[in-house]
mmCIF file as gemmi writes it, N, C-alpha and C atoms, coordinates in Angstrom:
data_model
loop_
_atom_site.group_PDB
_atom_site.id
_atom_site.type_symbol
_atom_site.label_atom_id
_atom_site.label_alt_id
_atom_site.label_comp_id
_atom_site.label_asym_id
_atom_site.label_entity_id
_atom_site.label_seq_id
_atom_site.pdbx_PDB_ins_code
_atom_site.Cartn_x
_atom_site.Cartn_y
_atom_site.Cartn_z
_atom_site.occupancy
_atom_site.B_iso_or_equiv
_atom_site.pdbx_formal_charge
_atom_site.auth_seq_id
_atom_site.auth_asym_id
_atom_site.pdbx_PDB_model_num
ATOM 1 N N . UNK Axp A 1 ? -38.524 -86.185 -77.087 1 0 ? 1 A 1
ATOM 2 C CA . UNK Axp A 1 ? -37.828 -86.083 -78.358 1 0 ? 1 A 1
ATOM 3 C C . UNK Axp A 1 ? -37.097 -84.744 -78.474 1 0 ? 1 A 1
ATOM 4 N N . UNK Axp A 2 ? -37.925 -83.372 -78.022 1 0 ? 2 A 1
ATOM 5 C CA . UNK Axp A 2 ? -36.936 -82.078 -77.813 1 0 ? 2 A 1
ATOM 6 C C . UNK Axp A 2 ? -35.502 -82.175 -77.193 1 0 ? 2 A 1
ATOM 7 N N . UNK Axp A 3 ? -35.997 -82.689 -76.074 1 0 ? 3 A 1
ATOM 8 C CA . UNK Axp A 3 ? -34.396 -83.423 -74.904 1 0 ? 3 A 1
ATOM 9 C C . UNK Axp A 3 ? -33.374 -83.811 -75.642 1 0 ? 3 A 1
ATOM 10 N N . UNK Axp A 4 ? -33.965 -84.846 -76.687 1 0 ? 4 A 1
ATOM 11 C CA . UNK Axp A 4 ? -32.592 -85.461 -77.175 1 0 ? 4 A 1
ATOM 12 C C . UNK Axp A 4 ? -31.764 -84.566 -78.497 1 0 ? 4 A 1
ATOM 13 N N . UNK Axp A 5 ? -32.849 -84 -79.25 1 0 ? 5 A 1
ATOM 14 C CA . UNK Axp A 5 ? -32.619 -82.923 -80.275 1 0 ? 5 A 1
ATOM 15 C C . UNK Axp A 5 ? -31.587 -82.227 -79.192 1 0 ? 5 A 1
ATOM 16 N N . UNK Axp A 6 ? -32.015 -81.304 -78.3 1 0 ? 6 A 1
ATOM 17 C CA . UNK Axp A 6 ? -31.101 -80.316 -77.698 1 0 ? 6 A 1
ATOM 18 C C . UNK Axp A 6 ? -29.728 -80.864 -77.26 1 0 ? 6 A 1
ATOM 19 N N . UNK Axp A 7 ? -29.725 -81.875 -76.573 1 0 ? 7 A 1
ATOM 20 C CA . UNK Axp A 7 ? -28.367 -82.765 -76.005 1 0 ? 7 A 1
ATOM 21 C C . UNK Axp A 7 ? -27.742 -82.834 -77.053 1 0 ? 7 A 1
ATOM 22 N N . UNK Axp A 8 ? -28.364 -83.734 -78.155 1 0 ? 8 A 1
ATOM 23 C CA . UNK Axp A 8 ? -27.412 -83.974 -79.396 1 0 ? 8 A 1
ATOM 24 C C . UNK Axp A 8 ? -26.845 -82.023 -80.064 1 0 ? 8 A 1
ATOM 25 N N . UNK Axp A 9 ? -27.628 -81.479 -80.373 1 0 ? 9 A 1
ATOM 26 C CA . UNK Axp A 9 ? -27.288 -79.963 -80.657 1 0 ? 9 A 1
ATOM 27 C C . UNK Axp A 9 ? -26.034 -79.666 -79.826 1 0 ? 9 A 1
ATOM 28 N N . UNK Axp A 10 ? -26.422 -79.627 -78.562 1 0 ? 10 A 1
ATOM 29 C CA . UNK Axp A 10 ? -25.267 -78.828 -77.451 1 0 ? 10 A 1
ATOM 30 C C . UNK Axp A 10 ? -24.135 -79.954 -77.729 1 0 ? 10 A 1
ATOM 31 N N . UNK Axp A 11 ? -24.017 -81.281 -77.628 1 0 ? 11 A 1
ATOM 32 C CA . UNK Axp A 11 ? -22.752 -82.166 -78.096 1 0 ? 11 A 1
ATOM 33 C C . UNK Axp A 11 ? -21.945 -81.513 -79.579 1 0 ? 11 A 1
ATOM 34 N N . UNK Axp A 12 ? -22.859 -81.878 -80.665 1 0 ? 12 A 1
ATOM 35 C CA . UNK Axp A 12 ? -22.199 -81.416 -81.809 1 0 ? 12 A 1
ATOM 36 C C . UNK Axp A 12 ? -21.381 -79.641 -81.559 1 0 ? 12 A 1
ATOM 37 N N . UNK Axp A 13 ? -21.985 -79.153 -80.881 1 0 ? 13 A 1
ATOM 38 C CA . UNK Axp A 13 ? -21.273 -77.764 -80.452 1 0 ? 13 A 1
ATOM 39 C C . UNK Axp A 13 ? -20.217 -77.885 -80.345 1 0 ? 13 A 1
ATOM 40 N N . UNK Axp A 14 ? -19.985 -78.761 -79.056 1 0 ? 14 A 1
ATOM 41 C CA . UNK Axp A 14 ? -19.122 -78.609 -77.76 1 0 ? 14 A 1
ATOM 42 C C . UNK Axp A 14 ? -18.002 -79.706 -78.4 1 0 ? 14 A 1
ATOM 43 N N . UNK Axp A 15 ? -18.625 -80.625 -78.92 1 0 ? 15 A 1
ATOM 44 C CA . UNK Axp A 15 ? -17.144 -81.547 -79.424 1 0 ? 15 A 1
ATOM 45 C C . UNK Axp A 15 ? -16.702 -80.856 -81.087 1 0 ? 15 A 1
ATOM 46 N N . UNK Axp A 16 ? -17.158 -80.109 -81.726 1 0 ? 16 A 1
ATOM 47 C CA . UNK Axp A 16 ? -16.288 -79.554 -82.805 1 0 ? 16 A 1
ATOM 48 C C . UNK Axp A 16 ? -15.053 -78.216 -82.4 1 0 ? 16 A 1
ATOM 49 N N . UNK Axp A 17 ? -16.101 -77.732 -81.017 1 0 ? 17 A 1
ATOM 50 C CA . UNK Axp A 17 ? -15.333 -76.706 -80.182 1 0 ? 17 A 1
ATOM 51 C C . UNK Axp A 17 ? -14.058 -77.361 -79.651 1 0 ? 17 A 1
ATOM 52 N N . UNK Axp A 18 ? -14.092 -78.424 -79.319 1 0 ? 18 A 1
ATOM 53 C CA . UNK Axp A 18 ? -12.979 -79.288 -78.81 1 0 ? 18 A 1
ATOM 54 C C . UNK Axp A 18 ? -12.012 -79.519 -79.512 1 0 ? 18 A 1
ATOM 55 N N . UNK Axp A 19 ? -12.762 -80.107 -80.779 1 0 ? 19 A 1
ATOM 56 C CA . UNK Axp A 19 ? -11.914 -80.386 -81.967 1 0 ? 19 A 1
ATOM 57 C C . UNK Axp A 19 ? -11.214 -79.9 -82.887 1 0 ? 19 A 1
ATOM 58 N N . UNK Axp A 20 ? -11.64 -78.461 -82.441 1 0 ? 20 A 1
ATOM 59 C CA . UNK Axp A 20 ? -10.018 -77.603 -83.13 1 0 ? 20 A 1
ATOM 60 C C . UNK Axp A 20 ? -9.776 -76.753 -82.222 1 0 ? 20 A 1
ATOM 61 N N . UNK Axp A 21 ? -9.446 -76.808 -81.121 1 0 ? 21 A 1
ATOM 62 C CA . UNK Axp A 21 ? -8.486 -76.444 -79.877 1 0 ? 21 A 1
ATOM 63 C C . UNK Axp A 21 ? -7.647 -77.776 -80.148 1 0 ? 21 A 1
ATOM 64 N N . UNK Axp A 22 ? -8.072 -79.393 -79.918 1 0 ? 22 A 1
ATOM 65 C CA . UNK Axp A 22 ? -7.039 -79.926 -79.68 1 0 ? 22 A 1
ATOM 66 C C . UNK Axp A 22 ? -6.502 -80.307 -80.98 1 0 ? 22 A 1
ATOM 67 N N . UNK Axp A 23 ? -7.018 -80.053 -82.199 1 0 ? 23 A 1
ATOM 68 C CA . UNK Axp A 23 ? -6.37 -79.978 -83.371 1 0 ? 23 A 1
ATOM 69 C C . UNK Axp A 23 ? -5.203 -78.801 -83.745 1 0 ? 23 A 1
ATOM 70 N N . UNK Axp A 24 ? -6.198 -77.931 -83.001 1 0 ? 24 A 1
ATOM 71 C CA . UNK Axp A 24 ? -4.6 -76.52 -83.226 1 0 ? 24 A 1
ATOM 72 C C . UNK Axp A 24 ? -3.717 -76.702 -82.324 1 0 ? 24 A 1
ATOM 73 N N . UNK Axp A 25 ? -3.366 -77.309 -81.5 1 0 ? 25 A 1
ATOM 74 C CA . UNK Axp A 25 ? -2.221 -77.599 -80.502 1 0 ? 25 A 1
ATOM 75 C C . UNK Axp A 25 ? -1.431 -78.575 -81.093 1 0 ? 25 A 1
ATOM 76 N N . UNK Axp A 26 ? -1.763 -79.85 -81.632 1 0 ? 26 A 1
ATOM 77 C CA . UNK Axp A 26 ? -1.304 -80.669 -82.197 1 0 ? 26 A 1
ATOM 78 C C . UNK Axp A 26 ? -0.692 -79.877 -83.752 1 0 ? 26 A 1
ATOM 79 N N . UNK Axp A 27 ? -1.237 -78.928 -83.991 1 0 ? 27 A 1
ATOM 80 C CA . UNK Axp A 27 ? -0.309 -78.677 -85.447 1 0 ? 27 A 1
ATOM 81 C C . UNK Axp A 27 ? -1.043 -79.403 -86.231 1 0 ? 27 A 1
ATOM 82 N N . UNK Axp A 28 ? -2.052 -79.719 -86.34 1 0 ? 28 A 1
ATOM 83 C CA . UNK Axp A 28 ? -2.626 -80.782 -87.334 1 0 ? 28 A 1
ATOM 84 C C . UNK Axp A 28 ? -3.844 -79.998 -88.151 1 0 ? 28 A 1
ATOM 85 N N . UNK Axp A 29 ? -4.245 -79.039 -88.371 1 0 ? 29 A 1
ATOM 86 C CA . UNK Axp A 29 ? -5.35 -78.261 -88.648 1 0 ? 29 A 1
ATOM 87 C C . UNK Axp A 29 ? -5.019 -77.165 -88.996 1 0 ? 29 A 1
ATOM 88 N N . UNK Axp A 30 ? -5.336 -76.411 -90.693 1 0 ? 30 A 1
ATOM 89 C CA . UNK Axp A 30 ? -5.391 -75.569 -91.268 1 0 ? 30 A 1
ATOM 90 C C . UNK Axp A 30 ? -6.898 -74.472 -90.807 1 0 ? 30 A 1
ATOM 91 N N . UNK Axp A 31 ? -6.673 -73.144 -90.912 1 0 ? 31 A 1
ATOM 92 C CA . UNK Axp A 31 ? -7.627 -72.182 -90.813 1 0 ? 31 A 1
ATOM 93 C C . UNK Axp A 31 ? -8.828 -72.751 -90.979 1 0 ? 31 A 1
ATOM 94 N N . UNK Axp A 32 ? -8.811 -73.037 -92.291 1 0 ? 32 A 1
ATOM 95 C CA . UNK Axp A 32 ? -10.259 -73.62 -93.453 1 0 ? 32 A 1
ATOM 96 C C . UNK Axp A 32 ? -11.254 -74.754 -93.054 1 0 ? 32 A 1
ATOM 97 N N . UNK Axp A 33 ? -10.24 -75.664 -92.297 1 0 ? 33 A 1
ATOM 98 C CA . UNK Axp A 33 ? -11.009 -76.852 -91.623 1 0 ? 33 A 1
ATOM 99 C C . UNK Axp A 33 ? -11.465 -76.411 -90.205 1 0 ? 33 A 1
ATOM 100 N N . UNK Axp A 34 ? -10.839 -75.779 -89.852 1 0 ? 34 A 1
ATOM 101 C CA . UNK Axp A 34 ? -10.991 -74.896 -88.262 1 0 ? 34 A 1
ATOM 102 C C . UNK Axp A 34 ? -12.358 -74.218 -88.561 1 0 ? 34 A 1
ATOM 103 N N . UNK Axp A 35 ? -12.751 -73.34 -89.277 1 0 ? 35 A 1
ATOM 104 C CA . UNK Axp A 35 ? -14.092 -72.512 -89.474 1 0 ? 35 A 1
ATOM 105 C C . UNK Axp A 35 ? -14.943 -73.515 -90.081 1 0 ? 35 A 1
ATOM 106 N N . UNK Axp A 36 ? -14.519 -74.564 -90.479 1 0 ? 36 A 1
ATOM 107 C CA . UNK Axp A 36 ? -15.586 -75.424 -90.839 1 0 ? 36 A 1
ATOM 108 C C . UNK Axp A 36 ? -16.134 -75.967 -90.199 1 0 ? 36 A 1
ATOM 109 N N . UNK Axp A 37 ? -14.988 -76.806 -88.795 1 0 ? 37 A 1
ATOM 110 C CA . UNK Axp A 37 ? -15.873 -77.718 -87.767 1 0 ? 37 A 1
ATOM 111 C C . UNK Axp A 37 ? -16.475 -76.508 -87.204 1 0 ? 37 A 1
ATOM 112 N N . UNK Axp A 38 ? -15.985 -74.812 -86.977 1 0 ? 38 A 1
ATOM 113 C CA . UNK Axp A 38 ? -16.639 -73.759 -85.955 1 0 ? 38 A 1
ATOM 114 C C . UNK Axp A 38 ? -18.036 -73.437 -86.665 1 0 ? 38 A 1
ATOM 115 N N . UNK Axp A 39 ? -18.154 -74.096 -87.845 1 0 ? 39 A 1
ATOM 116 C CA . UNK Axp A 39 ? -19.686 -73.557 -88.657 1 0 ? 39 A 1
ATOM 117 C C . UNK Axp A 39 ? -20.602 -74.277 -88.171 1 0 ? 39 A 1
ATOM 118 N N . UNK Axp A 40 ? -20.041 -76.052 -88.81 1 0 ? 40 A 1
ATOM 119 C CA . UNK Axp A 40 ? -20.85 -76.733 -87.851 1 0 ? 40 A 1
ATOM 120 C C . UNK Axp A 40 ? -21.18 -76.861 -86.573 1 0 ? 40 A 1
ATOM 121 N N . UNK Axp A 41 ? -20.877 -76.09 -85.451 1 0 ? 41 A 1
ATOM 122 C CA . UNK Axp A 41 ? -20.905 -75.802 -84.058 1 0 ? 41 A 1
ATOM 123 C C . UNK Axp A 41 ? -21.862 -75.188 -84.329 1 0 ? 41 A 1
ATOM 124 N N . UNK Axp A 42 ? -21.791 -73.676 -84.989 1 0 ? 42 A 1
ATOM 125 C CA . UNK Axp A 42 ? -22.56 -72.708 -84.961 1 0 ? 42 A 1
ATOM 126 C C . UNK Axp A 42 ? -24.048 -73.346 -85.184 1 0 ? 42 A 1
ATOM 127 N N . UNK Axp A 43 ? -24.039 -74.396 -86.534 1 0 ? 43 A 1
ATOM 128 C CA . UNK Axp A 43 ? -25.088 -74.782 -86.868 1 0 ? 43 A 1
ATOM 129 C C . UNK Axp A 43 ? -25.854 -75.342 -85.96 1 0 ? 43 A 1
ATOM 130 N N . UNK Axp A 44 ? -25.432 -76.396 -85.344 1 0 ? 44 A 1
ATOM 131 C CA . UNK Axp A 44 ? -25.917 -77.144 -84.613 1 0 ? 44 A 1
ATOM 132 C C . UNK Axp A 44 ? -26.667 -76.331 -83.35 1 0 ? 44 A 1
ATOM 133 N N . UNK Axp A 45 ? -26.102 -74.66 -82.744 1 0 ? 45 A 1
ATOM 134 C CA . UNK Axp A 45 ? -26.573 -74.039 -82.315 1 0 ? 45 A 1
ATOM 135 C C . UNK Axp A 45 ? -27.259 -73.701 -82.524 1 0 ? 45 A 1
ATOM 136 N N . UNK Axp A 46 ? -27.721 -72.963 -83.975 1 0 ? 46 A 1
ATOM 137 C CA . UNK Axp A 46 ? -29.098 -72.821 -84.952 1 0 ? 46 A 1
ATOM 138 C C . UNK Axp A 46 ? -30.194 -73.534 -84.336 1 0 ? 46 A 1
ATOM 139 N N . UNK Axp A 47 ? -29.876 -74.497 -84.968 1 0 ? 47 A 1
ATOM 140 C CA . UNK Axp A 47 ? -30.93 -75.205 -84.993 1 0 ? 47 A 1
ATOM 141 C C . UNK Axp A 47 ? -31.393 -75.309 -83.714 1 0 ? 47 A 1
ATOM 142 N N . UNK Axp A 48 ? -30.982 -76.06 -82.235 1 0 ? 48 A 1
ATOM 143 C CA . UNK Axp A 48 ? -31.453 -75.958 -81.039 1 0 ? 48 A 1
ATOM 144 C C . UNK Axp A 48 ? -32.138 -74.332 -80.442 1 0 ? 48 A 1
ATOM 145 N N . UNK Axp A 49 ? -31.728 -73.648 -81.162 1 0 ? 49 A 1
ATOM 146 C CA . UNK Axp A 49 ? -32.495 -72.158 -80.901 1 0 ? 49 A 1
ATOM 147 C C . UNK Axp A 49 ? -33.427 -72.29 -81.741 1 0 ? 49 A 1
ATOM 148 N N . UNK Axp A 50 ? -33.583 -72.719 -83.12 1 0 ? 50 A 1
ATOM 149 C CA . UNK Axp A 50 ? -34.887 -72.623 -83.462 1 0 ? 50 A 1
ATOM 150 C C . UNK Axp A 50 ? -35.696 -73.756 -83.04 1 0 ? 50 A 1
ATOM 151 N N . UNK Axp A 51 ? -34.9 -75.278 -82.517 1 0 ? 51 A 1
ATOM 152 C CA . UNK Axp A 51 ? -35.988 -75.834 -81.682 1 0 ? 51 A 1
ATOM 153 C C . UNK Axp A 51 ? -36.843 -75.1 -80.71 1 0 ? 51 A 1
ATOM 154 N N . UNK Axp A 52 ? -35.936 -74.19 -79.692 1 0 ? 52 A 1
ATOM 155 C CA . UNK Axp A 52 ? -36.598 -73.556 -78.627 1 0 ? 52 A 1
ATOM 156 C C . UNK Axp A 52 ? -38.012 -72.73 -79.069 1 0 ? 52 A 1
ATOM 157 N N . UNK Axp A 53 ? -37.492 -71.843 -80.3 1 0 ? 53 A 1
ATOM 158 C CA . UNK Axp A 53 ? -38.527 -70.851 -80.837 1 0 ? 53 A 1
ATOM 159 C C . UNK Axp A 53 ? -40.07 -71.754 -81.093 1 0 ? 53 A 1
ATOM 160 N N . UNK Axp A 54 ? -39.687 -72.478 -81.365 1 0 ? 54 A 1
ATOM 161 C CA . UNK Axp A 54 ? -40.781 -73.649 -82.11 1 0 ? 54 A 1
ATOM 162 C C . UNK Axp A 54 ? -42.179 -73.998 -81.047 1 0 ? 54 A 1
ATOM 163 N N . UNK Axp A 55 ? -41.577 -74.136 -79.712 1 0 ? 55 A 1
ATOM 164 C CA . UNK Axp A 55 ? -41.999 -74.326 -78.443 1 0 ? 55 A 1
ATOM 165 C C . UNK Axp A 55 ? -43.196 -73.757 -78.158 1 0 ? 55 A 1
């Protein structure tokens, strides 16, 4: 069950990271929505670090 917590964590990262690189190329994405999907990245990092701590 940790495994999948962490996979899913490192995904939500890595595809919001995605998602405004290929949103800012396209011209389609303001600042505001940009730090928002980068929060939820961050978050999702959170949390898989405090999974680890938990350990």
């Amino acid at each position: 069950m940790k495994n999948i917590l962490n996979t899913i964590c490192s995904a939500i990262a890595l595809g919001t990271g995605v998602a405004v690189i290929v949103l800012n190329i396209l011209n389609s994405l303001n600042i505001k929505e940009a730090i928002i999907l980068l929060a939820i990245g961050v978050a999702a990092l959170g949390l898989k670090g405090l999974d680890r701590v938990r350990e």
